[in-house]
N, C-alpha and C positions, 0 to 999 in steps of 0.2 A: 319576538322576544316575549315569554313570562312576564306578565305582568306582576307589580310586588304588593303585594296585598298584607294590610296590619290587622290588629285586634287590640285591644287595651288590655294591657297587665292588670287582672282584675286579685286574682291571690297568692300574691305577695304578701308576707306578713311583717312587719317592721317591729324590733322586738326594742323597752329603754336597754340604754346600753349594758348597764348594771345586769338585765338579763342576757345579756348576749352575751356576756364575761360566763356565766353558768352556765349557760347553755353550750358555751364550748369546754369548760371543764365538763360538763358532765359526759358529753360525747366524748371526749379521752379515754376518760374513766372507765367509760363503754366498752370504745374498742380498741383498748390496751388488752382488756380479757379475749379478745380474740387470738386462735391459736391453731396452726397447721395440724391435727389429729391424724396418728397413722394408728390407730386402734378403737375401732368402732363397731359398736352395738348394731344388733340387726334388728331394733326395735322399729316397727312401720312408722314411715311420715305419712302424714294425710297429704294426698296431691294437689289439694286446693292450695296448700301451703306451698311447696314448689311452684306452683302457677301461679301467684301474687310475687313474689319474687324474682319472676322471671318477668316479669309485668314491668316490677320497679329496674330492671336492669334494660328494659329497653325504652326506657326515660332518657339515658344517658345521653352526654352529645355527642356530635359526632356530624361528620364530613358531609355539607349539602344537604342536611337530614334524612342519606339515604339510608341511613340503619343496616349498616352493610355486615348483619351478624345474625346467627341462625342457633336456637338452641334446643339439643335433644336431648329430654330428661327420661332416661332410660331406671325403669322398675323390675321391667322382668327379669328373674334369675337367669333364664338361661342364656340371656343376651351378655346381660353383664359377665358372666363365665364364660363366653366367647372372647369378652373386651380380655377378661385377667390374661386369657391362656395366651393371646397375641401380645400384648403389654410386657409380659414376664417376656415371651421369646426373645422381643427388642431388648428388653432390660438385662436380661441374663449375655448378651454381647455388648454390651454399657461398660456393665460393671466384669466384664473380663479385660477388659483394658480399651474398648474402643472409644471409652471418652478419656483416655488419656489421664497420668498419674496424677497431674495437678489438677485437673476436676474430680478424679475419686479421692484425694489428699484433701479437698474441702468439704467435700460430703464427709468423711469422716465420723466429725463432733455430733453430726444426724443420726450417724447407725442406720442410714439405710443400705436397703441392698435391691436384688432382683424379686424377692420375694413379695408377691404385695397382694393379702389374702383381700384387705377395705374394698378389693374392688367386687369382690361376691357378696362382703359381707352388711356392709353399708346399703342403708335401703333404697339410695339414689345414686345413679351417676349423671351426672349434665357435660353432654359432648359440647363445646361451643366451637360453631366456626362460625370463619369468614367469608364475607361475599365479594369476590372480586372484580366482578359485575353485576350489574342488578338484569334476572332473566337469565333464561338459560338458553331461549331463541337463540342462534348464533344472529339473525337478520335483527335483533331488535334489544342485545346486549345494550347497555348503559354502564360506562366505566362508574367506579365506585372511587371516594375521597376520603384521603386517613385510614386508612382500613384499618392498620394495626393499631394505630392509634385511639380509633372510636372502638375498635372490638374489646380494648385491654380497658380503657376507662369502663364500657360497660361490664366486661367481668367482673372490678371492682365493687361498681353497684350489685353486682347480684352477691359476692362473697359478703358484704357488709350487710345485705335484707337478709341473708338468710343467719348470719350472726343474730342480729336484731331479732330475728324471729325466734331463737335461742336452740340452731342448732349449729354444727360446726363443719368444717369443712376442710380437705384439704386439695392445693391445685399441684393436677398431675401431667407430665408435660414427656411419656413415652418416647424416644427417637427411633424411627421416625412414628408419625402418627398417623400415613395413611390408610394404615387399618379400618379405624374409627369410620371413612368416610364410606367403604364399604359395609361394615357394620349397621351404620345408622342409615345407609342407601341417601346419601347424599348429593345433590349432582356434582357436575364437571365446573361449575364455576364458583363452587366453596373449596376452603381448605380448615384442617380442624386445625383448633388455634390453641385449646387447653380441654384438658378432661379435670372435672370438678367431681369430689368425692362427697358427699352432704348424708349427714344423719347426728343421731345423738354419737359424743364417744361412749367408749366400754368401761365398764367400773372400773377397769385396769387402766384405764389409758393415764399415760404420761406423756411427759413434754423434755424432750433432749434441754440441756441446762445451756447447751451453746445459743438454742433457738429463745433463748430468753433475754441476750445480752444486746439489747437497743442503743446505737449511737446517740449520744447525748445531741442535746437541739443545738449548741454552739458548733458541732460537727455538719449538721445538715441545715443547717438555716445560716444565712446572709443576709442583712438588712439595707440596704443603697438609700 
């Protein structure tokens, strides 16, 4: 058996309370202005900036600490126009009825559709998958723990470093999405979990009025 090996919590920072109260109002404050952009600028990010953020998203927790998530941040144009023209294929049989009235009944108040230029136009895509094993050996796989659950926590972190970092983003979730896996030459034992859209938005961009309307906190919080 693994033996359990510690270390000392050495940077932890303990903040008076009085500052803890601000410092969680101020992160609200923060990322209340966060906001799904479907119209975005093709102004370059610098890739360092994509790779610190991709950094702080594989901080997150997650299942036995195997980190069981894989992230492709795809720049080139012509890859990215591979992703649209496969994405729109899936989506233009989406939105002709194969998700069904009551899932296009609630996309509605979004205004989206099949069309979706962000994926050429935006300077980054981030493919993120999952690893269902650790290894591609089939002699020396290692199952993997929480998959979905550690892969969607760190998506989180990476949607909120890259907010922070003051660009915006939105997650694109194609059906199906094995595309992606060939695209980004992925093996046999990931599966893509979200495609991330990341750049400045376009002087145009807007925000649909329904994506504005947040359940109040006595709807989503309980206190025991």
């Amino acid at each position: 058996m693994q033996e359990h090996h510690t270390v000392a919590l050495t940077d932890f920072i303990e903040y008076p309370p009085q500052e803890m109260l601000e410092r969680s109002v101020q992160f609200y404050e923060q990322i209340k202005r966060r906001h799904s952009i479907r119209q975005f600028s093709d102004r370059p990010v610098d890739r360092q900036i994509i790779e610190n953020c991709i950094k702080a998203a594989g901080t997150a927790p997650n299942g036995a600490n195997h980190q069981p998530w894989h992230f492709v941040a795809i720049q080139s144009a012509a890859v990215k126009k591979q992703v649209r023209e496969q994405a729109e294929a899936h989506e233009q049989g989406f939105y002709a009825g194969r998700a069904g009235d009551e899932w296009l009944t609630a996309l509605k108040p979004l205004g989206t559709d099949a069309h979706k230029p962000y994926l050429e136009n935006a300077p980054w895509l981030i493919a993120i998958f999952s690893q269902k094993t650790m290894g591609t050996d089939s002699d020396k796989q290692q199952n993997n723990y929480y998959v979905h659950e550690s892969v969607g926590i760190a998506t989180g972190f990476l949607i909120q470093a890259l907010h922070h970092a003051g660009l915006v983003t939105l997650t694109h979730t194609p059906k199906p999405m094995s595309f992606l896996s060939k695209i980004c030459q992925r093996p046999d034992n990931e599966r893509p979990f979200m495609l991330l859209v990341v750049g400045y938005p376009a002087t145009n961009a807007t925000l649909p009025v329904h994506a504005l309307n947040k359940k109040p906190l006595n709807e989503i919080l309980t206190v025991m």
